[in-house]
N, C-alpha and C positions, 0 to 999 in steps of 0.2 A: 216335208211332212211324211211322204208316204215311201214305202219301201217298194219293191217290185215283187211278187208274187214267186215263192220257189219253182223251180225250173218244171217240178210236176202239173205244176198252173192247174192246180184243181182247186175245188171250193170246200169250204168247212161250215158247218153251225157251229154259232158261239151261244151260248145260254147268257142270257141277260137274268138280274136281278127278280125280275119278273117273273121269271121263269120262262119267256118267249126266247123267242131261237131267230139268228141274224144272219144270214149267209155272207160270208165275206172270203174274200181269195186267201190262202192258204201262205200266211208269211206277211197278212195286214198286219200293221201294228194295234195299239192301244188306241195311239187317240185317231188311225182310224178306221174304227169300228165307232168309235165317238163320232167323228164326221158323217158315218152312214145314220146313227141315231139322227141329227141333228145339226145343222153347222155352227148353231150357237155352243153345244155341249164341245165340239168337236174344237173351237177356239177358247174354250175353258178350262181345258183338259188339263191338267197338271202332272198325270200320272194315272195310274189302273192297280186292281187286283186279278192277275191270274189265276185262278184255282185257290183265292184266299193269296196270295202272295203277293205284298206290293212292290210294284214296278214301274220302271220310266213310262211315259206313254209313247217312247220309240222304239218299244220293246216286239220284237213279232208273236203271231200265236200260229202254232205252228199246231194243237193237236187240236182234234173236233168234240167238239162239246166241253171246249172248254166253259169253265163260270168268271167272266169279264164283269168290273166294276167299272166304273168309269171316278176318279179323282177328279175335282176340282176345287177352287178356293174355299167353295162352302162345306166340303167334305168334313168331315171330324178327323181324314189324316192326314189335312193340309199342313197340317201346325208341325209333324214328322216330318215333312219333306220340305217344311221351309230349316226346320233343324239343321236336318240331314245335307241341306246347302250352306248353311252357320259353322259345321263340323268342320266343311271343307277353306270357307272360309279362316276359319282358326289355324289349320294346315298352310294355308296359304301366307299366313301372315309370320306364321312362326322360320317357316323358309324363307323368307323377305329377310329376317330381323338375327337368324343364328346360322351357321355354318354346319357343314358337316351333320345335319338331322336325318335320320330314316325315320318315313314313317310307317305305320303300322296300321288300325284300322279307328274308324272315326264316326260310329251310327250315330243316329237318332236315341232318344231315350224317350220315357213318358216325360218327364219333366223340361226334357232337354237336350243335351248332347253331349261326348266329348271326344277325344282324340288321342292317341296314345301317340308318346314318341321316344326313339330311343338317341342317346348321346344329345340328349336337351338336358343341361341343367339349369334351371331357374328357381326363383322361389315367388310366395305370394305379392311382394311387391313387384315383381314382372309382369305381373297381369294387366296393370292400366297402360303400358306400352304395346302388348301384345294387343290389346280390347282396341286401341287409338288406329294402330296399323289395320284390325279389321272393319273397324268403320270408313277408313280410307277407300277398302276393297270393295265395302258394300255401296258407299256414295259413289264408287266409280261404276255401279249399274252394268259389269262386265255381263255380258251376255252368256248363260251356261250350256256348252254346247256338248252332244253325245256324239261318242265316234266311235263302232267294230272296229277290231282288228283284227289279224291274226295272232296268234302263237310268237311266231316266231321276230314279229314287229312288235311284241309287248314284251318282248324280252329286252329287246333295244331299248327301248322308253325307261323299261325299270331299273336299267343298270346300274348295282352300285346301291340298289333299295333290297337288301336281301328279306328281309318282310312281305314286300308286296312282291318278290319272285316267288319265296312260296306260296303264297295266294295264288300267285298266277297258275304252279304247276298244280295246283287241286284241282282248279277250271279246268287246265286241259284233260287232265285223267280222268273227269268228269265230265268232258265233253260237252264243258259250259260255252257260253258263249263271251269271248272278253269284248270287255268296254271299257273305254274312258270316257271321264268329264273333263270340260277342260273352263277355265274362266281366266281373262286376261292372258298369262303368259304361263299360266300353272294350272294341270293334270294333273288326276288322281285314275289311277285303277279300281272301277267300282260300277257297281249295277244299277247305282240308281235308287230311286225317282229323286228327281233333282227339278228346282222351279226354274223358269225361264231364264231371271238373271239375278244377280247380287242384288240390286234396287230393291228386287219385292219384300228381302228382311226388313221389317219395322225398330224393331232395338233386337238388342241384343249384347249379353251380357257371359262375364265368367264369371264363377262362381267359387273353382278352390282348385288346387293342386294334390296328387296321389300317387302313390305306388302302386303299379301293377304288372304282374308279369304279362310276356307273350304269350296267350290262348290260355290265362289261368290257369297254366302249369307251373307247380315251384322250381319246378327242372330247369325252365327256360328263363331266359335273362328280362332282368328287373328293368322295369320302363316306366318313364314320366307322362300321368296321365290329367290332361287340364279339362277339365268339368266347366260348361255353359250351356246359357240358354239361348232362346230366341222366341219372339213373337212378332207377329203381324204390325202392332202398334205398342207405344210406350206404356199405353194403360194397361194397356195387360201385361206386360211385363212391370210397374208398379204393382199390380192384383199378386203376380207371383212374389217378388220381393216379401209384400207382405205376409202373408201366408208362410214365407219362409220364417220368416222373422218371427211369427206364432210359431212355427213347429222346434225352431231351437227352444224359443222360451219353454214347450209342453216337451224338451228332450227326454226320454228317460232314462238315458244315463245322469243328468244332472239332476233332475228329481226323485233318481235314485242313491243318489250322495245324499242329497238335502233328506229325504227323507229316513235317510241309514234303512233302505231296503234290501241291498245288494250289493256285493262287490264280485270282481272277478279280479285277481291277484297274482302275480308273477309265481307263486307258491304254486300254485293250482295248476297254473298253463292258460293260455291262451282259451277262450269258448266256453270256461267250468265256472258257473259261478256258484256264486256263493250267496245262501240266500240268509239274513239277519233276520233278526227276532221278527221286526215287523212286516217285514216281506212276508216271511213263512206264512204269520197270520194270515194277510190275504190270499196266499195261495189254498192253503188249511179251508179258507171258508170259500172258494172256488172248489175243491175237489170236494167240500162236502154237498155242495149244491146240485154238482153233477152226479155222485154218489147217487142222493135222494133220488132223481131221474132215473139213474141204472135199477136203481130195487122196484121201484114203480113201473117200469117195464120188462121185469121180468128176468133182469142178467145177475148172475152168480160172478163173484168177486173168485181172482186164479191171482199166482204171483210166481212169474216167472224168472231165474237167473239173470244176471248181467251178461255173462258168459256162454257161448257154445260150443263145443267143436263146429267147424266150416263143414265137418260134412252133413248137419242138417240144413245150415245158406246153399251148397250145393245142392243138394235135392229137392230145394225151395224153389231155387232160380236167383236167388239173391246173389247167390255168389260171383256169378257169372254177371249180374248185372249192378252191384254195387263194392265189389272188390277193389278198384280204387277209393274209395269213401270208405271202407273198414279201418279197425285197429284189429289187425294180427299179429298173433306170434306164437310159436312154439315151446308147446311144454311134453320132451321127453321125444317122441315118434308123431306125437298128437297136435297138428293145427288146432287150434282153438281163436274167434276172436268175437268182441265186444258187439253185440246184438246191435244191427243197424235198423231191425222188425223187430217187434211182438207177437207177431201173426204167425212164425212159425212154430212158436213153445204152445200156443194156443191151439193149434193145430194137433200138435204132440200130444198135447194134453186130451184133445177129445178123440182122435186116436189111441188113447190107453183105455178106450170101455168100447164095450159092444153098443151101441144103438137099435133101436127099432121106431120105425116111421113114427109110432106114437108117441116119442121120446121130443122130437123136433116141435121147432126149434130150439136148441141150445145157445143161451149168451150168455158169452164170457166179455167180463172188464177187467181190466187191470192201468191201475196210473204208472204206466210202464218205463222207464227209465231207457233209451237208444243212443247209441254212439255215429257220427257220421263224420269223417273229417273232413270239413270243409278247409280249403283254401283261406291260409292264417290272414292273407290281406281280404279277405271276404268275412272275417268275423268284427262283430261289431254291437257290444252289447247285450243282449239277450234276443234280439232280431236272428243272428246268426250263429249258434253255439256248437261247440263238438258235444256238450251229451245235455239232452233235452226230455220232458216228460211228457211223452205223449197219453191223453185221457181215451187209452182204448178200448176200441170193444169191436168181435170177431162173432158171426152168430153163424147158425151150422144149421141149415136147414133144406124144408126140401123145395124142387121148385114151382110147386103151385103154393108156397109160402113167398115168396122173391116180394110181391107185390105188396102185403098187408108189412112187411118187416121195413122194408126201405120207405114206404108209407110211415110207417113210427118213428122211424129212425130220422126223417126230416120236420117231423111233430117233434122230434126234443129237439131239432137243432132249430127248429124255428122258435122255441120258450126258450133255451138261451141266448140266441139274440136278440130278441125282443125285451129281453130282461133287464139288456145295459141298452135299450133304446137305438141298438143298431140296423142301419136298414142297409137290405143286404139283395142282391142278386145271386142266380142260379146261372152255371152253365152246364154242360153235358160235355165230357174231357173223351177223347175217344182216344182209339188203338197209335198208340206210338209206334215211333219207325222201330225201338228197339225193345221190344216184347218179347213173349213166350204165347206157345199157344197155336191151334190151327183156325183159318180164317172164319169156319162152321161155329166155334166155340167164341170169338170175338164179336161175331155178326150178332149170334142168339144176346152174347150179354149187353149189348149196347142196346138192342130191340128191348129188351126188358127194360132198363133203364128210361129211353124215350118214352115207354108207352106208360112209367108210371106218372114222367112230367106232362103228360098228352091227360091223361086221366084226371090231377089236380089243375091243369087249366094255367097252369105256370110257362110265364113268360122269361124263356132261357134262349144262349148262346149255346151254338158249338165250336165247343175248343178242337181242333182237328190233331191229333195227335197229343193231344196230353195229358193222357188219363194213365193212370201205373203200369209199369213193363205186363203185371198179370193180370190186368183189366179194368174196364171203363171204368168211368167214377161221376157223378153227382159232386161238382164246386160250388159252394157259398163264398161268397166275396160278399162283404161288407164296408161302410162308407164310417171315417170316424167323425170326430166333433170339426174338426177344420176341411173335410171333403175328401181326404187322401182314400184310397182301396186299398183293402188287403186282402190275402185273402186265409180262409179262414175253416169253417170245418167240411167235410167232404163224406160222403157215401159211397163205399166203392164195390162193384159185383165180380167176382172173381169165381169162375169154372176151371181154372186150371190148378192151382193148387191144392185141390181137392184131387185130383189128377193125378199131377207130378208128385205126391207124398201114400198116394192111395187109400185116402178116407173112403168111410164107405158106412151105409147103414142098412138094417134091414127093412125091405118095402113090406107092402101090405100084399105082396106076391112070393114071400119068402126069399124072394131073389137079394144079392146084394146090387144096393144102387150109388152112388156119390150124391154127396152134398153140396150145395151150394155155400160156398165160403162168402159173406157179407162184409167187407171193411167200415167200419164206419170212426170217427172222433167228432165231439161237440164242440170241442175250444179249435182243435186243430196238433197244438200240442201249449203247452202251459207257460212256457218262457214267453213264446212270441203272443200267448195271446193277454199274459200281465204285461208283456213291454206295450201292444196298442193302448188295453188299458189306461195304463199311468201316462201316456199321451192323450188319449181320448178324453180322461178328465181331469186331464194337466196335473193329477195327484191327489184333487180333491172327487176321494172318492167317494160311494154311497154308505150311507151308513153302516149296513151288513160288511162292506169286505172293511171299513176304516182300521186300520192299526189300532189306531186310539179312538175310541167313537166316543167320549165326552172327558170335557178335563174343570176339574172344581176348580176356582181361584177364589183363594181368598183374601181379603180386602188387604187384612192385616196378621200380623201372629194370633193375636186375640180373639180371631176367627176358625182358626187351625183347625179345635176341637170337631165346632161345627158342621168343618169343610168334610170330617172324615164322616161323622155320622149323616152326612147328604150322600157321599160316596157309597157307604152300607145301602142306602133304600136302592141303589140303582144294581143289584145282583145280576148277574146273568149279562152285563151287557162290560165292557173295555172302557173303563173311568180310571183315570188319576189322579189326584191332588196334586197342586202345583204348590210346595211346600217352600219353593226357594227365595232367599232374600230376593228384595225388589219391589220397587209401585206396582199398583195393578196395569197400570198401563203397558211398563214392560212386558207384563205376561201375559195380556189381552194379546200384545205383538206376538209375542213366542207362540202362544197359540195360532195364531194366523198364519205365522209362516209352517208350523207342523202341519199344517192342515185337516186342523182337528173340527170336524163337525159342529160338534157344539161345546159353548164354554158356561158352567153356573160358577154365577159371582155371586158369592154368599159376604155381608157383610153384618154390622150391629144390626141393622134394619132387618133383613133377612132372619136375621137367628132369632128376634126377640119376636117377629112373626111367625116364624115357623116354615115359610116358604123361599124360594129362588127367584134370584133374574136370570136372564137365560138369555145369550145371546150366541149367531151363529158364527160361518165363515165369510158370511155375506154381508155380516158388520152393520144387521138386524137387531136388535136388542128389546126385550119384555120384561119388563118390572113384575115384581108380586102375581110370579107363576103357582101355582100351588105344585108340589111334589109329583104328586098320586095325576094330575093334570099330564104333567112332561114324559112320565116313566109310563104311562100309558101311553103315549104318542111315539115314543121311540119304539115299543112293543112293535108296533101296527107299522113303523116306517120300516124297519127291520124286516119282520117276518113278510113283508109284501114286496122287500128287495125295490122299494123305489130309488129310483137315482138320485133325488134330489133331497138333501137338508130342510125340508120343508112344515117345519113347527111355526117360523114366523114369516112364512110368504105369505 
């Protein structure tokens, strides 16, 4: 259990969760600092966080004041580190079962887990021989055991894994510490946390095979990657199964077929999509929505190029920090490439007038159009695209303004999620390892930021390094209709690029002073947030954004006339008539698979009355609606942006 104390043999404080402080010899591990809590904690131990980082619980602490968690079964990252041993099982079984594999590396995931391998060729019917050989691994209850080493003995073990030799030499230039796990007769090089043995997986399943390079470079060689899960027990893993089996049915690339929303197309390239008539609609009525916000608080509409010369991303910082992700290329002497930001034309822009304190704040929006090239096996739909629209907006102010502006700016991002019924959490993203800026200018804008969540009484995380290279940010994550998180629009406070570009206004001291740059977006950006969408309501969207929001059928030909003059009373709103041969039946179905809100069946009855049946997608149906009855309900479901079809609930 316990390591021996470094050769200094002095004592450390470890900060507990609590905030209380633990003295323990200088080189204790994880679980024990566990065993000084407690001997029951101390035998439960599964693993730790260091400083936020999870680790084996054989892992030493070596500096003082470190922040130690203690992991156990009941943990919420138990279900990671029983993965994280599923992973390795999966390795395990794939060496058992093929010749000649190097492996490569093999976490945890939210969902799951998987493992990369190279010179593995297989396909998806391989999987239930691969799953069968780890079930073998796990009913044999191998005991998982941690072991140091040196350098120079981990290079002996890995020989012939040229993958995990380059891992290994990071560690040492890094002056990490190496480790292996080892279960049965097979070792991995790896850190950890790892549960006691193979037994304690409950099931555990694969899920699909993939392509993916070494470290997500297209540079480097293409490897075979096998995606699974694992849980505690079978029911939860049934619980996920299902859930899965919801989230293909709610895909949005398939209800983007079906609905002829979107296409992305070999013409275009890989990440460009392409948005159809009825797609656009619902984007059209998303960018007017937020529109209406922007003018009500106050931001003036800019529209900046696609294009720039690199030497304004250079003196942004972007360039230096997103020049892998650019499209460049040269025209004449002149770099120029495809805007990866908004923020810096916006910048430009208020840069081109003089200012005076009384002027501020200034906001600018624009539905700005950005290029980023992701990695072609990491695109995927409108989830991951090369050019995307982001709903931005950049405000310039001064900073005894910071507070009441980022205060408003989470007041519209709270009316757009509350709008599609998303319920959403806040965290606080702080200074990344690979920023701009001195520590005096990141400390001030993260203090801003907390004290405006400390002031509204908001219950937030801190994300520790993941807030923009040029400064902290304010994240919304939101939950959708089947539970999954995304994440979604964000608030961000930036003092450097006011800086690095040399904005500047005049004070109420004549002097010139710099403004505080404010990032903020509502949706996040438009692709990704119409892709949760068309998941979130499987297609069947709210009335306001529907493609189609009523379609007339009529009974027979001899209704036809009628069918158009019901269409006429419904002005201002997206009605059809479904004029094509066929029983009503079939077009009751057509309509249901379009996913069209509402349908009026006008038939003899109907016309020589003067009124509509009306039924929904919920396959609701009302006889002898009157007109002036329906077209006023739809008014009032519209203009209030409710989610739900709700004339005949």
């Amino acid at each position: 259990m316990s390591q021996e104390p470094d050769s200094q043999g002095d004592r450390i404080a470890v900060v507990l969760p609590d905030g209380s402080e633990l003295e323990v010899d200088r080189g204790a591990t994880v679980e024990d600092v566990a065993f000084e809590i407690g001997p029951g904690l101390g035998r439960d131990t599964v693993g730790g966080r260091i400083d936020g980082e999870l680790v084996g619980k054989e892992v030493p602490i070596h500096e003082d004041g470190a922040a130690i968690e203690i992991v156990t079964a009941d943990s919420d990252e138990y279900v990671r580190v029983l993965r994280h041993t599923a992973s390795h099982c999966l390795a395990q079984a794939v060496q058992r079962l093929y010749d000649d594999v190097d492996l490569a590396i093999g976490p945890p995931t939210d969902d799951g887990y998987y493992y990369d391998f190279d010179g593995l060729d297989v396909d998806e019917e391989d999987l239930d021989d691969i799953l069968a050989e780890m079930e073998e691994i796990i009913a044999a209850d191998y005991d998982v055991e941690y072991e140091e080493v040196s350098v120079d003995e981990a290079r002996e073990r890995l020989e012939g894994q040229p993958y995990k030799l380059e891992l290994l030499e990071e560690l040492a230039e890094e002056g990490e510490t190496v480790s292996f796990y080892s279960q049965g007769e097979w070792e991995d090089l790896c850190k950890g946390p790892h549960v006691d043995s193979t037994g304690e997986i409950g099931a555990v399943d694969l899920l699909e095979i993939a392509a993916a390079y070494w470290r997500g470079d297209e540079e480097n060689p293409m490897q075979t990657r096998i995606y699974g899960t694992a849980f505690e027990t079978e029911e939860g893993l049934e619980e996920f199964k299902e859930r899965r089996r919801e989230a293909e049915r709610r895909d949005h690339r398939k209800i983007g077929r079906e609905m002829d929303l979107f296409s992305i197309q070999d013409v275009t390239g890989p990440g460009l999509p392409l948005y159809h008539p009825a797609g656009k609609t619902i984007l059209r009525e998303l960018e007017s929505f937020v529109e209406s916000l922007n003018l009500d608080a106050g931001y003036e509409y800019v529209e900046t190029p696609h294009v720039f010369k690199t030497d304004l991303w250079k003196e942004s910082g972007h360039y230096e920090n997103y020049r892998d992700d650019m499209f460049v290329f040269d025209v004449g002497d002149d770099e120029f490439g495809l805007k990866p930001m908004n923020c810096p034309g916006h910048a430009t822009i208020f840069d081109d007038s003089s200012w005076s304190y009384r002027d501020l704040p200034m906001r600018y929006a624009e539905n700005g159009k950005v290029y980023r090239k992701e990695q072609r096996g990491e695109l995927s739909g409108l989830s991951r695209v090369w050019a995307f629209t982001i709903d931005d907006g950049h405000l310039f102010v001064r900073p005894d303004q910071i507070e009441r502006e980022v205060e408003q700016t989470m007041d519209m991002i709270d009316e757009v999620l509350s709008t599609f019924d998303l319920d959403y959490e806040v965290a606080l993203a702080t200074r990344p390892e690979k920023s701009v800026g001195s520590d005096e200018i990141w400390e001030r804008a993260e203090s801003q930021l907390e004290s405006v969540l400390e002031s509204r009484n908001f219950d937030y995380d801190v994300e520790e390094g993941d807030g923009a290279f040029y400064g902290p940010k304010i994240d919304f994550a939101f939950e959708d209709a089947i539970g999954r998180r995304w994440d979604g629009p964000t608030v961000q406070l930036d003092f450097n690029m006011p800086e690095r570009l040399d904005l500047s206004y005049t004070g109420e001291d004549n002097e010139a002073h710099k403004p505080v740059m404010i990032h903020r977006a509502l949706y996040g950006s438009y692709e990704r947030f119409f892709m949760v969408l068309i998941e979130h309501f499987a297609g069947n969207f709210p009335l306001w954004l529907a493609p189609e929001q009523v379609r007339v059928l009529p009974i027979s030909d001899d209704n036809l006339g009628y069918a158009h003059r019901v269409k006429n009373e419904f002005d201002g709103f997206r009605v059809e008539v479904d004029d094509r041969d066929g029983t009503i039946e079939r077009k009751i179905r057509a309509a249901h698979d379009d996913r069209v809100p509402y349908m009026i069946i006008v038939g003899g009855d109907e016309e020589e009355d003067g009124n509509i049946s009306v039924r929904d997608r919920e396959e609701r149906q009302e006889y002898d609606v009157g007109i002036d009855e329906f077209r006023d309900h739809l008014r009032s479901e519209r203009d209030e942006k409710r989610t739900d079809a709700d004339f005949l609930a």
